[in-house]
N, C-alpha and C positions, 0 to 999 in steps of 0.2 A: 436462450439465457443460460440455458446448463451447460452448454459448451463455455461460454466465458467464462461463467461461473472454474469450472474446472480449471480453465488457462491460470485464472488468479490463484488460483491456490500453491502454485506451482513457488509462488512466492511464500519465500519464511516469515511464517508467521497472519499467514492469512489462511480462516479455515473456511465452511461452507458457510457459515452466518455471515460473515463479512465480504465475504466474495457476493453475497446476493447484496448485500448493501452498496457494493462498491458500484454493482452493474447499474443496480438501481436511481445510482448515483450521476449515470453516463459514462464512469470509469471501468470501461468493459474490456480495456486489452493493455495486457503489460505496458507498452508505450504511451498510454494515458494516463498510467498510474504512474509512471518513472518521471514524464514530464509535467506530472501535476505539481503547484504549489504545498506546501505544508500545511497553509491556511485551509485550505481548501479538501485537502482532506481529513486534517483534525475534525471538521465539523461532520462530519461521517460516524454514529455513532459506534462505536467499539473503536476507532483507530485514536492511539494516544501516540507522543513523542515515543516510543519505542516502535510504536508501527512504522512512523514514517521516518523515523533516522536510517533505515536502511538507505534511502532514495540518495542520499547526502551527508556521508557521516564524518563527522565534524574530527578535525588534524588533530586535536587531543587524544582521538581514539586510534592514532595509528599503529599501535605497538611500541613507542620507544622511541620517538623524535627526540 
């Protein structure tokens, strides 16, 4: 677990409390996190729309379209 746990962190904005939630969750390696739904991770307690806008961030925020 603490090796995943550490992999996830590697991502901004995820620290030890959420990386253990995340494992806990089955979401134990970059690529389960990147391919998860939104839905599905929102229900993860600590991740809010700022967690998971990284995975998919929306053409309004491109700098200047």
């Amino acid at each position: 677990m603490k090796e995943q746990m550490k992999e996830l962190q590697k991502i901004k904005g995820i620290g030890e409390v959420l990386s253990r939630r995340l494992v806990e969750s089955s979401y134990d390696t970059i690529g389960k996190v990147a391919g998860a739904e939104k839905k599905g991770l929102e229900r993860i307690a600590g991740m809010n729309h700022k967690s998971t806008d990284y995975r998919n961030p929306s053409q309004e925020d491109d700098g200047g379209s």
